[in-house]
Every structure is written in structure tokens, then in C-alpha cells.
N, CA, C and O atoms as CSV, one atom per row, in Angstrom:
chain,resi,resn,atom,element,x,y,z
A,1,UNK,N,N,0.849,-1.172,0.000
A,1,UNK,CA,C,0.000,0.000,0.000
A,1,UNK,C,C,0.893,1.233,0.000
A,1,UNK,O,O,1.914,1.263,0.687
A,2,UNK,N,N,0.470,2.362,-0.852
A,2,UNK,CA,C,1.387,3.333,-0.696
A,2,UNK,C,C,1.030,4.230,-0.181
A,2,UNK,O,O,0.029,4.727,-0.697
A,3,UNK,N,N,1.510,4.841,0.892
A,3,UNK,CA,C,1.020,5.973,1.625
A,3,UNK,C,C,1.852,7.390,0.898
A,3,UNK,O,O,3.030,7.319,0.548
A,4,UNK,N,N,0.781,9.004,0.711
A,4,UNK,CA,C,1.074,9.848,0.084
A,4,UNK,C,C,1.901,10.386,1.333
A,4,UNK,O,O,1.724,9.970,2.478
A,5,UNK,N,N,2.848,11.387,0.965
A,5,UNK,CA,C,4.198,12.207,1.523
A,5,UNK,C,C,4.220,13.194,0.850
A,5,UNK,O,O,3.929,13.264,-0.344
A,6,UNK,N,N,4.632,14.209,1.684
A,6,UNK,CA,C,4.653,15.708,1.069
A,6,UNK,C,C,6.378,16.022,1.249
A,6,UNK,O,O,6.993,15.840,2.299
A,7,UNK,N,N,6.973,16.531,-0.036
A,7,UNK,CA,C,8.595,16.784,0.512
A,7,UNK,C,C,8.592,18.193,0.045
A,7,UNK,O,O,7.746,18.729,-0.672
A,8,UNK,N,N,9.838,18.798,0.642
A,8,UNK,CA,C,10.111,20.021,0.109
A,8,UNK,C,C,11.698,19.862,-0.522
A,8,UNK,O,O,12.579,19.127,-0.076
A,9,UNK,N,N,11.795,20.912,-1.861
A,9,UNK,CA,C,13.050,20.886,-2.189
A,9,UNK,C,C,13.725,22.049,-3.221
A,9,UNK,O,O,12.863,22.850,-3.584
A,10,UNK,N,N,14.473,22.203,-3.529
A,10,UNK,CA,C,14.872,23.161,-4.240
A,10,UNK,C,C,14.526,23.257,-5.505
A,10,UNK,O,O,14.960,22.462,-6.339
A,11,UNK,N,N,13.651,24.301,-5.827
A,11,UNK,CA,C,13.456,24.372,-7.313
A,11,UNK,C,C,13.964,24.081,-8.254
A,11,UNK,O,O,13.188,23.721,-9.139
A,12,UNK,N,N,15.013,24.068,-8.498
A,12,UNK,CA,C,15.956,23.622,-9.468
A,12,UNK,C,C,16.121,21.838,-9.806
A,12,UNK,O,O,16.290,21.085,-10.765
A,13,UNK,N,N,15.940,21.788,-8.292
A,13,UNK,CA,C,16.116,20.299,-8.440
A,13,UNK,C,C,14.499,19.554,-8.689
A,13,UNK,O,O,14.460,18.325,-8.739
A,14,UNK,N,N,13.570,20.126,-8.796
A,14,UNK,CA,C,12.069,19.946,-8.983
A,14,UNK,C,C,11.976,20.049,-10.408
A,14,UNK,O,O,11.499,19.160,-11.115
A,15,UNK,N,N,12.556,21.432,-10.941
A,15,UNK,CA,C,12.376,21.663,-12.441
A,15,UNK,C,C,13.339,20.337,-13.565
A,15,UNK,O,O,12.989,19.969,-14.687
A,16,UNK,N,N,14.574,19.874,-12.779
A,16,UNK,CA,C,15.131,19.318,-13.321
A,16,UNK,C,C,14.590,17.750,-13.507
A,16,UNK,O,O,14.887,17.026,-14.458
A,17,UNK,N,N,13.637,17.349,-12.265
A,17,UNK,CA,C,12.584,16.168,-12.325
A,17,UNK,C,C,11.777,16.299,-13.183
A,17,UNK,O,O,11.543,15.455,-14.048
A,18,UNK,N,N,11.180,17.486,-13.056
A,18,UNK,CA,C,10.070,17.563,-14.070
A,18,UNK,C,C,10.571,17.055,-15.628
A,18,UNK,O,O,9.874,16.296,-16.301
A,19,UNK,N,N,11.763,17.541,-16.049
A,19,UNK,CA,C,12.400,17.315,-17.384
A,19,UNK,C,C,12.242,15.990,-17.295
A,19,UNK,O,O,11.384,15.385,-17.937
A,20,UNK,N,N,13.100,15.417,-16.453
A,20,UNK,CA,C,13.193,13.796,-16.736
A,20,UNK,C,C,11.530,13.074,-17.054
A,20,UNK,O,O,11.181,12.124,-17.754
A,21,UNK,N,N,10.943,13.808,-16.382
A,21,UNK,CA,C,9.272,12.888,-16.288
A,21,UNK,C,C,8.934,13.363,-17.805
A,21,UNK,O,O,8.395,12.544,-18.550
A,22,UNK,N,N,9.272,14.818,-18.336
A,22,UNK,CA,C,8.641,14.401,-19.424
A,22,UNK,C,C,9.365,14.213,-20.445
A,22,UNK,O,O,8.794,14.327,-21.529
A,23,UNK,N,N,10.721,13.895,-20.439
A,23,UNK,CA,C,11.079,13.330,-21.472
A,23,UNK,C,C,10.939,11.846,-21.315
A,23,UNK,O,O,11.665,11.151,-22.027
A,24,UNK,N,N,10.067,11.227,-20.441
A,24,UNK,CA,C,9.685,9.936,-20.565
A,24,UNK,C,C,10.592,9.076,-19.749
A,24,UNK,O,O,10.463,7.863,-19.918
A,25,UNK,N,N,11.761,9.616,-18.631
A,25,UNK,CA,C,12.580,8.816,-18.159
A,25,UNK,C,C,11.724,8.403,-16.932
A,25,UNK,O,O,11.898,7.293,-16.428
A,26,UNK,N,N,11.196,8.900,-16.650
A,26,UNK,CA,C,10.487,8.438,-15.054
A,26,UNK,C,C,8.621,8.674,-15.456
A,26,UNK,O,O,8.290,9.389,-16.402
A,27,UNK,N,N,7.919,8.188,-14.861
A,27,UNK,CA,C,6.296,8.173,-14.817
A,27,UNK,C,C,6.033,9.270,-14.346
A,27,UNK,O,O,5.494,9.841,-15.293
A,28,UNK,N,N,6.054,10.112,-13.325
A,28,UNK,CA,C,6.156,11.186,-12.533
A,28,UNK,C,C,7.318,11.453,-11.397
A,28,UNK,O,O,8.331,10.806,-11.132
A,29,UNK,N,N,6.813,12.571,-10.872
A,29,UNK,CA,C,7.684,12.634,-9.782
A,29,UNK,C,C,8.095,11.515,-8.696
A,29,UNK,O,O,9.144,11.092,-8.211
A,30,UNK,N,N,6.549,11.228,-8.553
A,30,UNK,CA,C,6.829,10.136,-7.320
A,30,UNK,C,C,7.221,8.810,-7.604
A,30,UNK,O,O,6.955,7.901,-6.817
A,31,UNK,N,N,7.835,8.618,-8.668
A,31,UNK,CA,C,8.360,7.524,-9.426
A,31,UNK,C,C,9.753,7.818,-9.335
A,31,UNK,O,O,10.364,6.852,-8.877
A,32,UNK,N,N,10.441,8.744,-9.588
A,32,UNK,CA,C,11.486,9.163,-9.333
A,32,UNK,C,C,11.899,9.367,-7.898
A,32,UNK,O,O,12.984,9.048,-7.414
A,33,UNK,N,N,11.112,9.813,-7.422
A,33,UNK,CA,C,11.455,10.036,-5.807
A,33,UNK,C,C,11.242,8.812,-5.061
A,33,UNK,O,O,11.782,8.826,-3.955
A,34,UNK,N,N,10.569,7.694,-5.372
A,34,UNK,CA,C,10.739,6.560,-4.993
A,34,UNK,C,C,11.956,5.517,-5.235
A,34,UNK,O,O,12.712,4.877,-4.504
A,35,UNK,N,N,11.781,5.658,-6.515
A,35,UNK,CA,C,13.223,4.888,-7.134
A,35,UNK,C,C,14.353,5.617,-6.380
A,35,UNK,O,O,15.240,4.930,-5.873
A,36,UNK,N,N,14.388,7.170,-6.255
A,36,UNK,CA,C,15.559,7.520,-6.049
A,36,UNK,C,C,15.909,6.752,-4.546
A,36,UNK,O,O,16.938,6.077,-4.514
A,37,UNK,N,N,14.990,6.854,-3.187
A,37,UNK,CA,C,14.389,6.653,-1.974
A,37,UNK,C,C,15.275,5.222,-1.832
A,37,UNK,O,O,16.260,5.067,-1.110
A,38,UNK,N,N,14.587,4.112,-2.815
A,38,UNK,CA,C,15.083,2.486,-2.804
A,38,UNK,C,C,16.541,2.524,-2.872
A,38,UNK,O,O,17.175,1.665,-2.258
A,39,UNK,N,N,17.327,3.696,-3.753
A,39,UNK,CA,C,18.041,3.388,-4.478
A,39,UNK,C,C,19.025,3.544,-3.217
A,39,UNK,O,O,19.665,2.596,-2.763
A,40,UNK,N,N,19.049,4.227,-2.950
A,40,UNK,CA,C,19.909,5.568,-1.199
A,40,UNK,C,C,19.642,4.268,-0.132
A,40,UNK,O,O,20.511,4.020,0.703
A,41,UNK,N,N,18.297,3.380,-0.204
A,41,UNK,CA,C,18.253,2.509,0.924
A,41,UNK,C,C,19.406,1.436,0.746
A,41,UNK,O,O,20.331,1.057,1.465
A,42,UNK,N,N,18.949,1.107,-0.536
A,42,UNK,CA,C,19.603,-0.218,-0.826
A,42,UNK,C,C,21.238,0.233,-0.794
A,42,UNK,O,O,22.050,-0.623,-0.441
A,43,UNK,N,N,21.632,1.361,-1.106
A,43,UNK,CA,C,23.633,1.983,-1.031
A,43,UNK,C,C,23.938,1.858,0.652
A,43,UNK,O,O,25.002,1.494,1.153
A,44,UNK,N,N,22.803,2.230,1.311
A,44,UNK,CA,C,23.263,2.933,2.876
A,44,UNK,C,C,23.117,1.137,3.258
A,44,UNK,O,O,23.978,0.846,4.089
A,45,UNK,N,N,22.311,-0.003,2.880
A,45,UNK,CA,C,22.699,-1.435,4.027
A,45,UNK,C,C,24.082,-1.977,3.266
A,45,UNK,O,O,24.294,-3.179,3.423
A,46,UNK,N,N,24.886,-1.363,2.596
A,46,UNK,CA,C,25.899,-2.340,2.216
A,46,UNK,C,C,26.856,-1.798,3.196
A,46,UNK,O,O,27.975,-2.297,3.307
């Protein structure tokens, strides 16, 4: 189940998501911010 989250962050780095989502690299934001989320979990247990 996915529970919604509100983040805050630097514009730049929002505008630069946005690019990726619509050049088709990510579904939306929260696709990216998830993947990114797994990605930071899965680096920080090694």
C-alpha cells in the first residue's frame, strides 16, 4: 500500500525532475522520488 508524503526541495532540483518525467525517463515525480528513496536505501545497508 502506498502511503502519500509531502517533501520540500529546491526548485531547481524539482524543475530538473520535471524534465526527466517528461522526457519519458520516469512516470512522474513520485516515481522518481521513490526509485531515487530504494536506491539511497539499498547503497546505505551495504
Amino acid at each position: 500500500m502506498k502511503i502519500k508524503v509531502s517533501v520540500s526541495m529546491e526548485e531547481d532540483t524539482i524543475k530538473e525532475v520535471e524534465q526527466k518525467v517528461k522526457n519519458g525517463i520516469f512516470r512522474n515525480k513520485s516515481h522518481f522520488i521513490e526509485l531515487a528513496t530504494q536506491r539511497m536505501l539499498t547503497e546505505k545497508r551495504k
